[in-house]
C-alpha positions in Angstrom: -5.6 12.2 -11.7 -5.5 9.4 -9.3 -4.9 5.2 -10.6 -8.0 3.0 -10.8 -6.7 -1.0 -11.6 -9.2 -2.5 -14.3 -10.5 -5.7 -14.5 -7.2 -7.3 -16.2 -6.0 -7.1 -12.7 -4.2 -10.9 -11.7 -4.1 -10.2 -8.2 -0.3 -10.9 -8.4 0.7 -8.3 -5.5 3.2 -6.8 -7.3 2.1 -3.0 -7.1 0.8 -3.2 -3.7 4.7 -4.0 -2.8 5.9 -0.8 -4.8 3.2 1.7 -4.1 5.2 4.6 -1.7 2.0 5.8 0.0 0.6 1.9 0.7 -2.9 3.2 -1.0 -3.1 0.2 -3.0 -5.0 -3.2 -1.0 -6.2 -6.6 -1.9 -10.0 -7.0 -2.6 -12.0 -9.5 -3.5 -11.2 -10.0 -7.3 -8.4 -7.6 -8.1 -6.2 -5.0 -6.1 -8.0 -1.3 -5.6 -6.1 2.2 -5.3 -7.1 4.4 -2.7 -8.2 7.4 -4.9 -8.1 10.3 -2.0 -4.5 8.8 -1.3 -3.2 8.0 -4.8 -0.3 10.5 -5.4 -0.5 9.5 -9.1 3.3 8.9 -9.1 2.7 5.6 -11.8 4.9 3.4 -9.5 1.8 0.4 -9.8 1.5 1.3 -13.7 5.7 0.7 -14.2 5.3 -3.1 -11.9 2.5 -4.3 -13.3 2.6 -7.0 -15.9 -0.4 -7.0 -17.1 -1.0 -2.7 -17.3 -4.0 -2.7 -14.9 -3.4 -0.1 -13.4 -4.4 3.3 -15.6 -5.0 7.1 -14.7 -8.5 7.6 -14.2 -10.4 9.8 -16.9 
């Protein structure tokens, strides 16, 4: 199941830098994953300080 970053995102950068596939960019409020290139490997999820990003259900 692939990472989705909620709304408690602070646009800090900090799992884009440490994503291995690079299927994390910037948007307009918060930082999106790539679901069809998410390898669900948690690398964002470990970074982030806030725990935006989450497995989606």
């Amino acid at each position: 199941m692939a990472y989705a970053i909620d709304d408690s995102c602070i646009k800090c950068g900090a799992c884009e830098a440490e994503c291995p596939v690079g299927c994390i960019s910037e948007a307009q409020s918060k930082y999106v994953i790539d679901a069809s290139s998410c390898v669900e490997c948690g690398a964002c999820a470990a970074v982030c300080p806030v725990g935006a990003p989450n497995p989606e259900n």
